[in-house]
C-alpha positions as CSV (number, residue, x, y, z in Angstrom):
1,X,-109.1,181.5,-15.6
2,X,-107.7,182.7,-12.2
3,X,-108.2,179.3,-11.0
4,X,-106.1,177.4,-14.4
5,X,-103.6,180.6,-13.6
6,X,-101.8,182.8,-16.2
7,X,-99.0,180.8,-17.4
8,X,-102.5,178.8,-19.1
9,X,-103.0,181.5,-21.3
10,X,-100.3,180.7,-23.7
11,X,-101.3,177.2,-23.8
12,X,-104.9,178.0,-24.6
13,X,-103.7,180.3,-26.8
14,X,-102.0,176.9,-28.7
15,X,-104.6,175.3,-28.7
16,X,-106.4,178.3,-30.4
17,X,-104.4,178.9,-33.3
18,X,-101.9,175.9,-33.7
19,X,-104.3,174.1,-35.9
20,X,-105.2,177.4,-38.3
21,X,-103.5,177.9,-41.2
22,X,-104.5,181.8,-41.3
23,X,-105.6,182.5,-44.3
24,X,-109.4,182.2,-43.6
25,X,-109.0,184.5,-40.7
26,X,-106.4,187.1,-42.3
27,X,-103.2,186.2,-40.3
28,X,-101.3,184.1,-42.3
29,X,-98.1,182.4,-40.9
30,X,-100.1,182.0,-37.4
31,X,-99.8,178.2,-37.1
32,X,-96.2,178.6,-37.7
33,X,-95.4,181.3,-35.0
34,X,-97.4,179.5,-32.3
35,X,-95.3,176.7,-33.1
36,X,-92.1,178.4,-32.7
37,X,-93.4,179.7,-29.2
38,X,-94.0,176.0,-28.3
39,X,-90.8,174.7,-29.2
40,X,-89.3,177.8,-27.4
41,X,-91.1,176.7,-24.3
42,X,-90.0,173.5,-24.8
43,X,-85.9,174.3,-25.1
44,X,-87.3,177.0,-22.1
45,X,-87.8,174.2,-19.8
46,X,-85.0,171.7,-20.7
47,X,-82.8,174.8,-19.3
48,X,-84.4,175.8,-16.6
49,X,-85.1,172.4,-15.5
50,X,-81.6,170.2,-16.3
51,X,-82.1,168.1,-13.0
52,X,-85.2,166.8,-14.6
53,X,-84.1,165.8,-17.8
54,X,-83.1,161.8,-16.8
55,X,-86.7,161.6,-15.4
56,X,-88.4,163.3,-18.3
57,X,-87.1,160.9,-20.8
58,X,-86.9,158.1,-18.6
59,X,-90.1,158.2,-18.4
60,X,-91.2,158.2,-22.2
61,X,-88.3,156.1,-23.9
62,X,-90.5,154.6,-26.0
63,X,-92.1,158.0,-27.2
64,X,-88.9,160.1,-27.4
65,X,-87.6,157.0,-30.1
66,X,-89.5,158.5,-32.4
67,X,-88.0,161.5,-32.9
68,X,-84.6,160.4,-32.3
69,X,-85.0,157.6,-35.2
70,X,-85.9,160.5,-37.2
71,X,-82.7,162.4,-36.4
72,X,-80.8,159.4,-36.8
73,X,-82.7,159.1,-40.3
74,X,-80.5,162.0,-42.0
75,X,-77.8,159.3,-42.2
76,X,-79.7,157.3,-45.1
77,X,-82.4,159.8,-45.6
78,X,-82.8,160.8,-49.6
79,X,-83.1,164.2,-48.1
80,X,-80.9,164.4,-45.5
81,X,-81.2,168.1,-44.0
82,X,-85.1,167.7,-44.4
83,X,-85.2,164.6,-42.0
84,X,-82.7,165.9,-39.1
85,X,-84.7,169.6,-38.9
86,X,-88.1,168.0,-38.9
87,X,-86.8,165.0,-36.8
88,X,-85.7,168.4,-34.2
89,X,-89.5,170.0,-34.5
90,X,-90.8,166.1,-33.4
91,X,-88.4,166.4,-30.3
92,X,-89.5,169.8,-29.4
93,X,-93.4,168.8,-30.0
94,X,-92.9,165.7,-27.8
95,X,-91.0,167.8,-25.3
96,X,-93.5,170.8,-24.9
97,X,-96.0,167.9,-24.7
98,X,-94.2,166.6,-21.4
99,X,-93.8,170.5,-20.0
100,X,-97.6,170.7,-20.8
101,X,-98.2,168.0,-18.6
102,X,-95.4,168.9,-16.0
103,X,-96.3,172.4,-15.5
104,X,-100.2,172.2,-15.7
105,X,-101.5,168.9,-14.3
106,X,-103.9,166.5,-15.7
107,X,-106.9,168.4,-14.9
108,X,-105.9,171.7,-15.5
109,X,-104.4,170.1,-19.2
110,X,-108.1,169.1,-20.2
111,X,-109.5,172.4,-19.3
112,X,-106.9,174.1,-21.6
113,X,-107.7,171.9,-24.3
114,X,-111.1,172.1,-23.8
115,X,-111.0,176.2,-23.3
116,X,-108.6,176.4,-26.7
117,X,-110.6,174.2,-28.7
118,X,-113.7,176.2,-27.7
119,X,-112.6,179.2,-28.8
120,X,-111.5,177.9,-32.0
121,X,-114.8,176.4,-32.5
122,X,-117.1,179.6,-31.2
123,X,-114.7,181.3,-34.0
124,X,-115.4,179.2,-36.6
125,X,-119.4,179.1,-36.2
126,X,-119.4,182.4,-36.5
127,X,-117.3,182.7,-39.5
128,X,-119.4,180.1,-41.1
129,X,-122.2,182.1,-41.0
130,X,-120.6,185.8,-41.5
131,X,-118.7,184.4,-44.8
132,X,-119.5,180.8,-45.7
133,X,-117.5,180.8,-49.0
134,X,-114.4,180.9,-46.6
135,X,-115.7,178.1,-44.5
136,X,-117.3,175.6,-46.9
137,X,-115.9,173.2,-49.3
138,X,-117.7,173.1,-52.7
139,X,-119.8,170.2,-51.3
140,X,-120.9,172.5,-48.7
141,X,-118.9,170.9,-45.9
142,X,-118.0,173.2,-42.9
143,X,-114.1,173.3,-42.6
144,X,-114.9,176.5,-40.2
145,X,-111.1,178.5,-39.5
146,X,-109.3,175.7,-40.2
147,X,-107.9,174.4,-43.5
148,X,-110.0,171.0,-44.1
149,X,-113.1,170.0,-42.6
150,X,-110.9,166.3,-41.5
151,X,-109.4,169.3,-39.2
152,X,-112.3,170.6,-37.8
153,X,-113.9,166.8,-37.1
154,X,-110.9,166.0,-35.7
155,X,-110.6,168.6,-33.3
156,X,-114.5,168.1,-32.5
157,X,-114.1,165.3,-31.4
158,X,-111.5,165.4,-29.0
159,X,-113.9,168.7,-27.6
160,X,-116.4,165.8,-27.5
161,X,-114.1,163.8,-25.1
162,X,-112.8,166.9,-23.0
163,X,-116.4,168.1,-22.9
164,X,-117.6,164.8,-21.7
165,X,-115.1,164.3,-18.7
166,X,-115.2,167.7,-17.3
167,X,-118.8,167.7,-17.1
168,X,-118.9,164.3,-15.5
169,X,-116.3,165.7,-13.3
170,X,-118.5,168.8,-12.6
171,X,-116.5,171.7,-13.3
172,X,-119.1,174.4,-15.1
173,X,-121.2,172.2,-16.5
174,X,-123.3,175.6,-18.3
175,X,-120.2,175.7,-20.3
176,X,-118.8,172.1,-21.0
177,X,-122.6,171.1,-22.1
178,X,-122.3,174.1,-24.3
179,X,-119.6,173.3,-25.5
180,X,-120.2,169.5,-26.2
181,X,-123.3,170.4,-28.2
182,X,-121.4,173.0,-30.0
183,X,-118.7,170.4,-30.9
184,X,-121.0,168.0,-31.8
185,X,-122.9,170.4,-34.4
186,X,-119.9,171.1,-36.1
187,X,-118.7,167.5,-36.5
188,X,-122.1,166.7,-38.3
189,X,-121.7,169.5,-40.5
190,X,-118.3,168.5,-41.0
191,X,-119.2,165.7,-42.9
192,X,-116.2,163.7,-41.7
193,X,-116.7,160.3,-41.4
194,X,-113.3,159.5,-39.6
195,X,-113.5,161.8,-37.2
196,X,-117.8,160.2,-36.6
197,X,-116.1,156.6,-35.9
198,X,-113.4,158.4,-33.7
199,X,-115.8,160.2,-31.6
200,X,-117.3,157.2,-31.1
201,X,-114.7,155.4,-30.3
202,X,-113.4,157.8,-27.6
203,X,-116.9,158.1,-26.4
204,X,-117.5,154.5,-25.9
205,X,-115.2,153.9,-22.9
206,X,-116.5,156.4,-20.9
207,X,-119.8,154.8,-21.1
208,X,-118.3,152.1,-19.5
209,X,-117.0,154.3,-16.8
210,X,-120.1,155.6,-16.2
211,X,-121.2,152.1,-15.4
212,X,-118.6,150.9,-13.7
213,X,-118.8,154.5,-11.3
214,X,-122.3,153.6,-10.5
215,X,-121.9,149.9,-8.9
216,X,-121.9,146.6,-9.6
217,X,-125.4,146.2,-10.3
218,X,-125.5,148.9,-13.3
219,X,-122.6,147.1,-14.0
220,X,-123.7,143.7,-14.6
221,X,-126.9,145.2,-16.1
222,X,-125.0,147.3,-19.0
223,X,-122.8,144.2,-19.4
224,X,-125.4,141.9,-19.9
225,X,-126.9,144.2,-22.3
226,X,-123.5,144.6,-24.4
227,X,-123.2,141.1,-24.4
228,X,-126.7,140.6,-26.1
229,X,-126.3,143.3,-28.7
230,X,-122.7,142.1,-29.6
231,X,-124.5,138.8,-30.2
232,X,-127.3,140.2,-32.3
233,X,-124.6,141.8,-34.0
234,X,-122.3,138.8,-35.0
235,X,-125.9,137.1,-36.0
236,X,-126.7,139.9,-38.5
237,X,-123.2,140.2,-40.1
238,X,-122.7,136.8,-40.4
239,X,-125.9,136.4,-42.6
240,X,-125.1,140.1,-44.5
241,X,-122.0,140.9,-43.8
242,X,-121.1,142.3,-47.3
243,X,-124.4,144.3,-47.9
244,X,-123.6,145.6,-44.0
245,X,-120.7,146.9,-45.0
246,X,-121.7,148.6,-48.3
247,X,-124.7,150.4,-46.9
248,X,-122.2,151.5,-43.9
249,X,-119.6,153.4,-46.8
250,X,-122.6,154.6,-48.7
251,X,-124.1,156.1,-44.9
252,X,-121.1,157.9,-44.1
253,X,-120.5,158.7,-47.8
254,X,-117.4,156.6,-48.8
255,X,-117.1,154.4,-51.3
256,X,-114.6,151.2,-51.7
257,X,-111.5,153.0,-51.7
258,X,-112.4,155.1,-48.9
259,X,-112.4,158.6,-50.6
260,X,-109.2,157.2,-52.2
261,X,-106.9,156.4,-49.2
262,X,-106.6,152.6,-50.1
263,X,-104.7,154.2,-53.6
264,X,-102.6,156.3,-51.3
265,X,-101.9,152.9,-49.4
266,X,-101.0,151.0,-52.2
267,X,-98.3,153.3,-52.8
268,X,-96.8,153.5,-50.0
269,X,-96.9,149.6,-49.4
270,X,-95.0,149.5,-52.8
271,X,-92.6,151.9,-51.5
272,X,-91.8,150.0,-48.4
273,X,-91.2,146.6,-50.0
274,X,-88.4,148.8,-51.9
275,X,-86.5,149.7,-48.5
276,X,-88.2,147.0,-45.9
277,X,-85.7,147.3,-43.3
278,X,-85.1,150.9,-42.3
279,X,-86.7,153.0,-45.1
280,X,-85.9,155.9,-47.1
281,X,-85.7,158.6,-43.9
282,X,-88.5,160.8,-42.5
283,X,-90.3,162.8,-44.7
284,X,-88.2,162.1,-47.6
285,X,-90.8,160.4,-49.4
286,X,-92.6,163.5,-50.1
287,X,-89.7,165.5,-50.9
288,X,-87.2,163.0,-53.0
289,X,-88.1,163.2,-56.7
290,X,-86.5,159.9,-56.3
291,X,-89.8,158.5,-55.4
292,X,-93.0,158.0,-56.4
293,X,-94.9,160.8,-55.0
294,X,-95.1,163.6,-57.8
295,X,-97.0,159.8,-59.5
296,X,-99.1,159.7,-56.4
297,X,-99.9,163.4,-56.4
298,X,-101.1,162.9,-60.2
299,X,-103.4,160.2,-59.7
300,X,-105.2,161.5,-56.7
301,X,-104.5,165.3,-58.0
302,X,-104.0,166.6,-54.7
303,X,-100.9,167.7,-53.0
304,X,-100.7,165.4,-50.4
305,X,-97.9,164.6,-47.7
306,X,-99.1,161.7,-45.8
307,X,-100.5,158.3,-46.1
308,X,-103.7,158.9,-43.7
309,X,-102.4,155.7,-42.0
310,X,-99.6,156.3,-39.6
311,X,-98.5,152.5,-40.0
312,X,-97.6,153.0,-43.5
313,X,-96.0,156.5,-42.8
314,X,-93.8,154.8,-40.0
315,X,-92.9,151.9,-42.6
316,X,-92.1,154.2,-45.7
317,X,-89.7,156.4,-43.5
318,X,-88.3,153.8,-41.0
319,X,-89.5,150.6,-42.7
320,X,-90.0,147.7,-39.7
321,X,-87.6,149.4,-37.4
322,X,-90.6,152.0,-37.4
323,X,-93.5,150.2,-37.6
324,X,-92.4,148.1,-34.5
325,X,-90.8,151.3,-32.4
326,X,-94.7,153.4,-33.5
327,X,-96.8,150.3,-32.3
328,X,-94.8,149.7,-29.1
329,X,-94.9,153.3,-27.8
330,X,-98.6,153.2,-28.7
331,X,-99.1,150.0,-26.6
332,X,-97.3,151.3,-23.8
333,X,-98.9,154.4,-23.3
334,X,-102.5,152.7,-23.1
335,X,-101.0,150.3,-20.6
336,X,-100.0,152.8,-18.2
337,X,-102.8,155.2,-18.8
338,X,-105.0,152.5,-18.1
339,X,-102.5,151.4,-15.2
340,X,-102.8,155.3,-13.7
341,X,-106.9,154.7,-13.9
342,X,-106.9,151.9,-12.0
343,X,-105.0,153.2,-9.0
344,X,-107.1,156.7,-9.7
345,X,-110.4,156.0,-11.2
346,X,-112.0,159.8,-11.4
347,X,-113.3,161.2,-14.9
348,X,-110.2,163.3,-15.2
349,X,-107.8,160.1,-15.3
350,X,-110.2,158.8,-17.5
351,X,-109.4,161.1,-20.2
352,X,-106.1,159.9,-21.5
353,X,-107.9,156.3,-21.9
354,X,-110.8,158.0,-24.1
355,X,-108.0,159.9,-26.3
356,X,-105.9,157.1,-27.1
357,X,-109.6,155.2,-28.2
358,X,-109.7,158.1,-30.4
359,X,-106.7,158.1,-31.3
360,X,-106.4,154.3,-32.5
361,X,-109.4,155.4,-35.2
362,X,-107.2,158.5,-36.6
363,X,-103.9,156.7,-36.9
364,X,-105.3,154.1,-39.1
365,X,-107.3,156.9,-41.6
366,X,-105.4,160.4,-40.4
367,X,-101.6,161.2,-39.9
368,X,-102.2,162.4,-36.5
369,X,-99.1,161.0,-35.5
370,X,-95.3,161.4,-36.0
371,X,-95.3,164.9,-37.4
372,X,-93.5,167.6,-36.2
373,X,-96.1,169.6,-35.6
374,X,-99.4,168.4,-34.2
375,X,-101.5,168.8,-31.3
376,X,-102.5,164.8,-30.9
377,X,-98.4,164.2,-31.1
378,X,-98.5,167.0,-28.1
379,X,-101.2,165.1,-26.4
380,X,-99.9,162.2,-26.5
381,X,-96.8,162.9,-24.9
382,X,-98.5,165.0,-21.9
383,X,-100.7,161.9,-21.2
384,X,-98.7,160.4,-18.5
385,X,-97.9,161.9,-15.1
386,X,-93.9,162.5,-15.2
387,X,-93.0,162.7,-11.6
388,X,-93.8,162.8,-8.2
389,X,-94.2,166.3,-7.0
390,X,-96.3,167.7,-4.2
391,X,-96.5,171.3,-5.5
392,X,-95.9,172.2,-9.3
393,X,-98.8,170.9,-11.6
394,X,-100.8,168.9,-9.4
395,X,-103.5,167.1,-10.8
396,X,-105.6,167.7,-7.5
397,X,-105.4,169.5,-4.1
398,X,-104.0,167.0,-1.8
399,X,-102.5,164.0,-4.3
400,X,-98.9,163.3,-5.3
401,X,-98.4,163.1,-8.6
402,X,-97.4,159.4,-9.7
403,X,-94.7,158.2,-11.9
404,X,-95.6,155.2,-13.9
């Protein structure tokens, strides 16, 4: 801690409590209030630092479209007011994301993620086993202190990643191999197949790293192994593709409609063909009783408010307009972060490259995206480095940081 400094504390402490809802651990309204302290921080350091603003959303123009469409959506939103407040909470997510990364460095960042997300998860083992009835689902799933055990895979998974890199890097490997193995117990017992597949996902690149960091000759070897698998594999799902694929659902306990997301699809495809071009305004669908949601609610009979795919959520509230600004500001970002490994290929820069690999799993099952409030939407915008500076936030002793 001395080293990650005090002005870390209230960032760990975000990382902490953002996610919890509060009722499992009696403090109810403590998501909320976290969240007003980050978007304080965020208006905080627009102030304080005006002559950085062009170079702050220079930098993420792509990004920042997001919540500006959403704004902008109040003028045809069916609710209006709804779409220009929450469109302001996107703004101020993005923008304590950037501070995050501004004030804190890369490396620092992953230790406060991974120090947060710790804490969160130490809390909820031990709540799991003091009063399980608070932490279970009926079908004995761990949710832990958070509200749904997709929540806790989620987060376990990106502790997987964080875990991963600063061990690799070697900062207090006691502690990140503690926590890895923590993390990964709870996503087990999670029961959460998305978050599984997005573990993996982020996982898999570093493996390549690995590879790659150890020369040429591991290298070629890994490679050539990939290459024979990946042809094994094409072989065996050529000849059983379809039984393949049903034994997969059945192993991670879904069945053809995905634990009912491809009806939650189908509605929202139906509303988009309504309003193709620019959509009905951000959020709105869920709040309109012009729409089709109370329907939705009743066939599914829960009290949902997103699509779990953030392609259909851009469409229904900015129709192709969003969909085309959501998938270009994804692209970009994995360009540059990619770009920022090449020139500076440690574990640390390899981070942002395992989150978005995560994070292209959960946009196309979760809504970890383009809400107002969400630590992936933070992360996202504190992956890239924002400017050159040889003393605030450095990602190491002795480099400039690196605009992209």
């Amino acid at each position: 801690m001395p080293r990650l400094g005090l002005a870390a504390v209230a960032w760990i402490i975000l990382f902490l409590f953002a996610p919890v809802v509060g009722e499992q651990i009696k403090l109810p309204g403590v998501d909320k209030a976290v969240w007003i302290g980050s978007d304080l921080i965020a208006f905080a350091f627009l102030v304080l630092r005006r002559d950085l603003a062009a170079t702050l959303f220079g930098s993420r123009l792509l990004l920042l479209s997001w919540p500006l469409l959403a704004i902008a959506s109040a003028l045809w939103s069916l609710t209006p007011g709804l779409s220009a407040y929450h469109g302001l909470q996107l703004l101020a997510t993005i923008v304590a994301g950037i501070t995050l990364r501004t004030t804190m460095g890369l490396s620092r960042l992953v230790r406060i993620v991974f120090l947060g997300l710790l804490l969160g998860q130490t809390l909820s083992a031990v709540l799991t086993v003091a009063a399980p009835s608070l932490t279970r689902g009926t079908d004995g799933n761990w949710a832990g202190i958070y509200s749904h055990k997709n929540v806790l895979g989620s987060l376990a998974s990106l502790q997987l990643l964080c875990a991963a890199c600063l061990f690799l890097q070697g900062w207090n490997r006691l502690l990140t191999l503690g926590g890895f193995c923590l993390a990964l117990v709870l996503l087990v017992a999670t029961h959460s197949a998305t978050a599984l597949v997005a573990a993996a996902a982020g996982l898999m690149p570093l493996v390549a790293i690995f590879a790659w960091r150890q020369g040429k000759h591991v290298t070629g070897f890994c490679l050539g192994i990939a290459i024979a698998l990946a042809g094994i594999g094409i072989l065996v799902i050529a000849a059983r593709g379809a039984d393949i694929s049903a034994s997969l659902l059945s192993d991670l306990g879904k069945d053809t409609t995905l634990t009912g997301r491809t009806i939650l699809w189908q509605f929202g495809l139906e509303q988009f063909w309504r309003e193709p071009l620019i959509g009905i305004g951000y959020k709105a669908y869920w709040e309109s009783p012009l729409t089709t949601a109370a329907y939705l609610h009743f066939v599914t009979k829960q009290k949902l408010w997103f699509f779990h795919n953030n392609f259909i959520d851009a469409a229904v509230a900015f129709g192709i307009v969003g969909v085309v600004l959501f998938t270009a500001a994804l692209l970009d970002t994995a360009r540059r972060v990619i770009a920022h490994f090449a020139r500076s290929s440690g574990y640390m820069e390899a981070w942002p490259i395992l989150f978005i690999s995560q994070l292209f799993v959960l946009v196309c099952f979760e809504c970890p995206l383009l809400v107002n409030h969400g630590l992936h939407q933070l992360l996202l915008a504190a992956l890239l480095p924002v400017v050159r500076s040889p003393n605030a936030g450095e990602d190491r002793p002795g480099h400039r940081r690196l605009t992209i």
